[in-house]
C-alpha positions in Angstrom: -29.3 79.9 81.4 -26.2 80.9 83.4 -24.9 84.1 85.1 -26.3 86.6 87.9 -28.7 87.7 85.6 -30.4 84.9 84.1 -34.1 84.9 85.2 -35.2 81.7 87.5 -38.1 80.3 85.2 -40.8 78.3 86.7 -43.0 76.8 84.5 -46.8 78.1 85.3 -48.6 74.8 85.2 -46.2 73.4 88.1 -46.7 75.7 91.0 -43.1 75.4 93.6 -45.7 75.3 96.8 -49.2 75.1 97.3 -50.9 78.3 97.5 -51.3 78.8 100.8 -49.1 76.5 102.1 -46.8 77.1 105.7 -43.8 74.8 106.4 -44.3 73.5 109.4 -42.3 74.6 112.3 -41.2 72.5 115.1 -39.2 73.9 118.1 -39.2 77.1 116.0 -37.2 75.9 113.2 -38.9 75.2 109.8 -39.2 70.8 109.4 -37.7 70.9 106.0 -34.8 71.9 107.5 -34.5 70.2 110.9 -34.8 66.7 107.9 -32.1 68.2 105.5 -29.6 69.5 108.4 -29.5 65.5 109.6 -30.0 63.8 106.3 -26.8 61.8 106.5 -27.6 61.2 110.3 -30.7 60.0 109.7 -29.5 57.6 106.8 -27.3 55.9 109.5 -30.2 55.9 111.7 -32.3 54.1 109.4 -30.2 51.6 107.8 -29.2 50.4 111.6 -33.1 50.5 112.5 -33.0 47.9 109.5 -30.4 45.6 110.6 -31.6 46.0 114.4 -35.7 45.2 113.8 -36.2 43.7 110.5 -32.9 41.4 110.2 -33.5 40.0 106.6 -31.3 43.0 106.1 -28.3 41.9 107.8 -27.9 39.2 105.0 -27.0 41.9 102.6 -23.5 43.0 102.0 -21.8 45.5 104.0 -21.1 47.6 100.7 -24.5 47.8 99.9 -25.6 49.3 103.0 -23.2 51.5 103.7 -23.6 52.6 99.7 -26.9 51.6 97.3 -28.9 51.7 100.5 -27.8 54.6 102.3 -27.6 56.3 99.7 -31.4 55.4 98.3 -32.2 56.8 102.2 -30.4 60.1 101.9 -32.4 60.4 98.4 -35.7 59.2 99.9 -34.7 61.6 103.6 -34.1 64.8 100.7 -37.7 64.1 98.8 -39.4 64.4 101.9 -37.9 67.2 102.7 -39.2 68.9 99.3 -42.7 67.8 100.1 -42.3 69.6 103.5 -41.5 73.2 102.0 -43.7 73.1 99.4 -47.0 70.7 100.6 -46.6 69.0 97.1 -45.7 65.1 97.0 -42.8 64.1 95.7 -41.6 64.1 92.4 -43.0 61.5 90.2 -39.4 60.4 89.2 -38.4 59.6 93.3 -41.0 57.0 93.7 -40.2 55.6 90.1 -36.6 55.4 92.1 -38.8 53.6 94.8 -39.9 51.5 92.8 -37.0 49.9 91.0 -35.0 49.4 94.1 -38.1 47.0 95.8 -38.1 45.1 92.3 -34.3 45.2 93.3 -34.5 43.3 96.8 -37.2 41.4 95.2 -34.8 39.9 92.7 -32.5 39.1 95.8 -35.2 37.2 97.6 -36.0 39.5 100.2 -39.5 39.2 101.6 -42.2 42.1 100.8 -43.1 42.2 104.2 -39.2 43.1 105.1 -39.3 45.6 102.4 -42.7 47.4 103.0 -41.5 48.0 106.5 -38.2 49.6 105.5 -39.9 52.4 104.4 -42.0 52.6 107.6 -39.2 52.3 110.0 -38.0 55.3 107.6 -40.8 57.4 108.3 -41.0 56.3 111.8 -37.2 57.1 112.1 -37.4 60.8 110.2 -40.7 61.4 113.2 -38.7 60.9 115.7 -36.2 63.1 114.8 -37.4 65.7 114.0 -40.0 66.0 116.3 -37.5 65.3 119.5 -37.1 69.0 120.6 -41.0 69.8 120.0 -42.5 72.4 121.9 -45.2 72.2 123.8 -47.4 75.1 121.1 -46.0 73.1 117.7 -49.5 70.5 118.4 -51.1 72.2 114.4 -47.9 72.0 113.0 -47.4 68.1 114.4 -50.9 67.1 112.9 -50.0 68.8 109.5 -46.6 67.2 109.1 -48.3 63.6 110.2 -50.5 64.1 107.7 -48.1 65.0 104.7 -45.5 62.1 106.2 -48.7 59.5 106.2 -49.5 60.9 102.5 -45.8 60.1 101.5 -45.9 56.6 103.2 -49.0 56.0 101.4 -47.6 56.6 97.5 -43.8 55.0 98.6 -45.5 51.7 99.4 -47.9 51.6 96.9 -44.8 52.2 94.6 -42.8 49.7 96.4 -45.4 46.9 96.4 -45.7 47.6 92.4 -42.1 47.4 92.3 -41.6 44.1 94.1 -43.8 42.4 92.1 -41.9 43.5 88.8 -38.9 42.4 90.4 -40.6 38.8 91.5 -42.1 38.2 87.9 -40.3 36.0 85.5 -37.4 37.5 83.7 -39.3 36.0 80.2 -41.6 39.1 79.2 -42.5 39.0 75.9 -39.6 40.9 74.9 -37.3 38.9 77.0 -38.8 35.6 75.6 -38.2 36.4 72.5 -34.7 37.8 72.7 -34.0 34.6 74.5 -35.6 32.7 71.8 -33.2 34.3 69.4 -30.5 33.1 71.6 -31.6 29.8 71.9 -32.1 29.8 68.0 -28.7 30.7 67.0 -27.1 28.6 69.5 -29.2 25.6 67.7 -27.8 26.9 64.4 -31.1 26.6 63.0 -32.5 29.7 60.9 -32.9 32.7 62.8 -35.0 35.5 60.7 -38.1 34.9 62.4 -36.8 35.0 65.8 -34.7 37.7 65.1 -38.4 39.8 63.9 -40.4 38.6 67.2 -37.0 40.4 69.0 -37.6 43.3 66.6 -34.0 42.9 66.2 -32.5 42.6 62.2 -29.9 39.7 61.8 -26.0 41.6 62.4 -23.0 40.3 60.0 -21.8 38.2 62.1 -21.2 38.0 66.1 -18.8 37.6 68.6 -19.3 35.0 71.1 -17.8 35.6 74.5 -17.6 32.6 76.9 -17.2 33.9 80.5 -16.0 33.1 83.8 -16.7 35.9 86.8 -14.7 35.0 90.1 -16.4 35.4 93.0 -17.2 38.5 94.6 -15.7 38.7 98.5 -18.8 39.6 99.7 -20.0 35.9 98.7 -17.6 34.9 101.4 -18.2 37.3 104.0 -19.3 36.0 107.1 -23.2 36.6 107.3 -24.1 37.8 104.2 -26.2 35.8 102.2 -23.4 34.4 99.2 -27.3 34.1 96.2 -27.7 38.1 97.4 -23.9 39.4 96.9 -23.6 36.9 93.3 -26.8 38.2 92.2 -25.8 42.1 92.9 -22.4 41.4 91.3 -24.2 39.5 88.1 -26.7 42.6 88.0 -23.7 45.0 87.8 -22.0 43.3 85.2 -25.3 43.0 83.4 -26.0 46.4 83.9 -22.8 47.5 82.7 -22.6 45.1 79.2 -26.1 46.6 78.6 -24.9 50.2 78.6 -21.5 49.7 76.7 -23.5 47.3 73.9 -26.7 49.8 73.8 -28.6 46.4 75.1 -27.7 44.5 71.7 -26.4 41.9 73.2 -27.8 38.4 74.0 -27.0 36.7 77.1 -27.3 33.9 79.1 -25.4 34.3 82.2 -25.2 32.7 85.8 -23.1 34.4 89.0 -19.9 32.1 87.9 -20.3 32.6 84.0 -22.1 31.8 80.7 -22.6 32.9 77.1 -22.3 36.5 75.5 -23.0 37.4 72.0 -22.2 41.0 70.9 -23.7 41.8 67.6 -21.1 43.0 65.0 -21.1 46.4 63.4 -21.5 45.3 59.4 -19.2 48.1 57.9 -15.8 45.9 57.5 -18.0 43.1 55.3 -15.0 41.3 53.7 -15.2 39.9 50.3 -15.3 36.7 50.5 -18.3 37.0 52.6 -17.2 35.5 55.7 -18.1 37.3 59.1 -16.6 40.8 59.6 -13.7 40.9 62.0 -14.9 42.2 65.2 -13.6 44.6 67.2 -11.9 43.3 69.6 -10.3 46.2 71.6 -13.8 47.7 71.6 -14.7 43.9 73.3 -12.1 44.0 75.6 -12.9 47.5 76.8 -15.9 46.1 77.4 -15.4 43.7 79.1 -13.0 45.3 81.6 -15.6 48.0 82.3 -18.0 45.4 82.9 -16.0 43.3 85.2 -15.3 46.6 87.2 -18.5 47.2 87.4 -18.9 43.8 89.2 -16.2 44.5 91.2 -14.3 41.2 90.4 -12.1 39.5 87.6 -13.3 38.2 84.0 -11.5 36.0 82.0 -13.3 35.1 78.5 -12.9 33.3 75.4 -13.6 34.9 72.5 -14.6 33.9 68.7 -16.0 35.4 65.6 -18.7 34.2 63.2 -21.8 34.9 61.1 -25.1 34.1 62.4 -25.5 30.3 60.8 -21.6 29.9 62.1 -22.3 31.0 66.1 -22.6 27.4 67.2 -19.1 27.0 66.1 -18.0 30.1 67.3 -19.3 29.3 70.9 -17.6 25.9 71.2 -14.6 27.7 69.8 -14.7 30.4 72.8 -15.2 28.4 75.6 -12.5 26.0 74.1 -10.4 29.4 74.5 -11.9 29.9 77.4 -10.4 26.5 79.4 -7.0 26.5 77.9 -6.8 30.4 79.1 -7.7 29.2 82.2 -5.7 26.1 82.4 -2.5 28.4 81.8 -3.2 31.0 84.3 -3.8 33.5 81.7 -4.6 37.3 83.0 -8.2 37.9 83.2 -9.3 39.5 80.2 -10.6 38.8 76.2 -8.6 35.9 74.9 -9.0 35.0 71.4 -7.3 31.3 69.6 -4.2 33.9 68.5 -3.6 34.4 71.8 -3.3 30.9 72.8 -2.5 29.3 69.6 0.4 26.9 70.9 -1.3 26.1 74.0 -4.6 25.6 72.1 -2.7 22.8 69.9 -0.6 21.3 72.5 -3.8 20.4 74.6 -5.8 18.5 71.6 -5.2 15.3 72.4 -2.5 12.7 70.8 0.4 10.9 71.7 2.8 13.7 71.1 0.9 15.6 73.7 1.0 12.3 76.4 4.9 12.2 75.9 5.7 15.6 76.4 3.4 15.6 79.5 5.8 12.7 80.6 9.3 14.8 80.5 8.4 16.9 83.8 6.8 14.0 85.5 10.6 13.5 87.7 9.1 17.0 89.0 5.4 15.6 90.3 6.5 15.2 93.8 8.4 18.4 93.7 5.5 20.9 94.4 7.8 24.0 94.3 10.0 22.8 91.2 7.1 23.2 89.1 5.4 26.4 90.5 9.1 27.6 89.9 9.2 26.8 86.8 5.8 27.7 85.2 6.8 31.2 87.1 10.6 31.7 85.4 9.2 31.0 82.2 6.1 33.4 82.7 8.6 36.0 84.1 10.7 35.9 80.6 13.3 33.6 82.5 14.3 36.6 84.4 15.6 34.9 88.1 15.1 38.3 89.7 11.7 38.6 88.4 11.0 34.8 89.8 12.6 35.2 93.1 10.5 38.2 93.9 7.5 36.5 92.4 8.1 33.4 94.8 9.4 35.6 97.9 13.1 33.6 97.7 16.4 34.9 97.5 17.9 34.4 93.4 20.4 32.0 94.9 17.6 29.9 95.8 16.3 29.7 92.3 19.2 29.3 90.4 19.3 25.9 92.7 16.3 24.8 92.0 16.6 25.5 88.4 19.7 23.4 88.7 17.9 20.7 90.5 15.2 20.9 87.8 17.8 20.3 85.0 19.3 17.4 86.6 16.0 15.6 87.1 14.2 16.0 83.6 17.2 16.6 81.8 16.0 20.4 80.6 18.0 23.1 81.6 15.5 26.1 81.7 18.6 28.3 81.1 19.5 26.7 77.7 17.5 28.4 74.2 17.5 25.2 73.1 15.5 23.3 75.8 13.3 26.4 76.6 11.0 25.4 73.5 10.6 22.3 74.8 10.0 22.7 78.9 7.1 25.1 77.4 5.4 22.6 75.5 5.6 20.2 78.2 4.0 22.8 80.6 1.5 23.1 78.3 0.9 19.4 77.5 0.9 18.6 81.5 -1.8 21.0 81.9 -4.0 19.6 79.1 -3.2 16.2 80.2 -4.4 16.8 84.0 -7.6 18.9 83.0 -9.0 16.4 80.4 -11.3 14.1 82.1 -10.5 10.2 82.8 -10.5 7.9 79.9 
């Protein structure tokens, strides 16, 4: 209910204090409130107690303590504050929170002993302050509020001890074995039914196989943080993120730099001749983007339809898309073979392919010819548009467009040749990224 006179409904069973329970007052003022007038102060004060005295911590990223774990403090600082006004513990749901952020820094690797004393140094912290302006008479209301802080100790380490060791034990649960056991299934193209019932999933259409590369995170290169922790953190967020958009349907097998996504596909559009319903791809993409956000870093993928008996195919297909995206500095994003169909042909290997590598080859020793080049041509052959790309002034680009003519014999500025510098592009990438005969 809303409005001044809406009536403020507590249920009967779940009393808001105990019955004869007295905050406890120290230097006069009630504790509750000395702990919820500093609770972003004492947030500060414990993360830097952390990095100070237990420096495990200090391998984590600065984003992550100055966000996930302050702000798990500030929560933690406000539910002690509750149990202070009313001499109830906590609510159940804030050492449920407790609990699935020590399976967190479990899954990073952080030691339990590390994160036990976290939420000591917390308590110890919160104690100190605010018990700093204690008078002299506050001894009963000391011993009471030592008493509830100890209780609270107690039940967040209990939780946080369960927590870790959900974090520490193997990712295969049943459940997860078995959806990996799907995975591994379809992958093998071998039937899938009875996997797909020990998942308690039922067979989709058809799927879409994503292929996927994540760049790193900066945080992987910051100087002291630990590069497994921030990759794992931004893998977790991406994970986190597909699970949420895909209403965890989808079947993974993912490192920090990449892997294998199949997103089951809705079976309304079932076309007649029985093939695998086209997905949705600018659902996909959508996807995608709000999962790579999530991670806080770019995504490029390769993408491919098929029904279930056809997503060995469909796989090889995507991560072929996959390299020749990649290959041709395409954006980050959901690439599919229409997207890259002349660049997908021009790097299957053949003679015609060698040969058109050959024609810029007069430009190998010319570093900037070529980065001029591929740039005018992704630009729409705008000299403007490359100069700025490049930081040069047009004049310079128009000469080494010239020079470029006179060496291969294309002139980048004639229709006629513009087909053909493309191909070779495209061939000359294919050509360097295939590996030794």
């Amino acid at each position: 209910m809303t409005g001044h006179n809406a009536p403020h409904c507590t249920p009967p069973d779940i009393p808001e204090t105990t019955p004869t329970w007295r905050v406890p007052l120290i230097g006069d003022r009630p504790a509750d409130q000395l702990l919820l007038g500093g609770v972003r102060e004492l947030a500060e004060g414990v993360v830097a107690a952390l990095l100070d005295r237990v420096p495990v911590y200090r391998r984590l990223p600065r984003e992550q303590l100055t966000g996930e774990l302050t702000r798990d403090t500030e929560r933690r600082i406000r539910a002690l504050a509750h149990a202070v006004r009313t001499g109830l513990p906590a609510p159940a749901e804030e050492f449920t929170a407790v609990r699935e952020a020590a399976a967190r820094r479990a899954e990073e690797g952080l030691p339990l002993d590390a994160v036990l004393l976290a939420h000591h140094l917390g308590l110890e912290v919160c104690w100190e302050f605010v018990t700093r302006d204690a008078h002299a008479g506050d001894a009963a209301d000391l011993l009471v509020l030592n008493r509830l802080l100890l209780d609270q100790l107690r039940q967040a380490t209990a939780a946080a001890g369960a927590g870790y060791l959900d974090g520490r034990r193997p990712a295969g649960d049943r459940h997860s074995t078995a959806r990996q056991s799907l995975l591994t299934a379809l992958l093998a193209g071998t039937p899938a039914e009875e996997a797909a019932a020990r998942a308690g999933v039922r067979l989709p259409a058809g799927y879409a196989a994503l292929c996927l590369a994540l760049a790193d995170h900066p945080d992987e290169h910051s100087p002291g943080v630990d590069p497994a922790i921030a990759a794992h953190r931004k893998l977790r967020r991406f994970v986190a993120e597909l699970d949420h958009r895909t209403r965890q349907s989808a079947l993974t097998a993912l490192t920090p730099s990449g892997g294998l996504v199949l997103v089951p596909l809705d079976p309304e559009p079932e076309p007649a001749d029985g093939t695998a319903p086209e997905a949705p791809w600018p659902q996909l993409a959508a996807t995608l983007a709000a999962a790579a956000r999530a991670a806080g870093v770019p995504v490029l993928a390769g993408a491919a339809a098929a029904a279930p008996a056809e997503v060995p195919g469909a796989a090889a297909l995507a991560y072929e898309v996959l390299d020749v995206a990649r290959a041709f500095g395409r954006p980050t994003g959901l690439h599919r073979l229409d997207d890259v169909l002349l660049e997908y042909q021009l790097t299957r290997p053949s003679q015609a392919r060698s040969r058109l590598a050959a024609l810029l080859e007069p430009l190998a020793d010319g570093g900037e010819l070529l980065t001029t080049l591929r740039t005018h041509l992704a630009g729409g052959l705008n000299r403007r548009h490359t100069a700025s790309a490049l930081h040069l002034h047009p004049n310079t680009v128009d000469y080494r467009l010239r020079r470029i003519a006179v060496l291969t014999g294309l002139d980048p500025s004639r229709p006629a040749d513009v087909l053909r510098i493309t191909a070779a592009i495209a061939a000359r990438a294919a050509e360097q990224s295939s590996p030794a005969r």
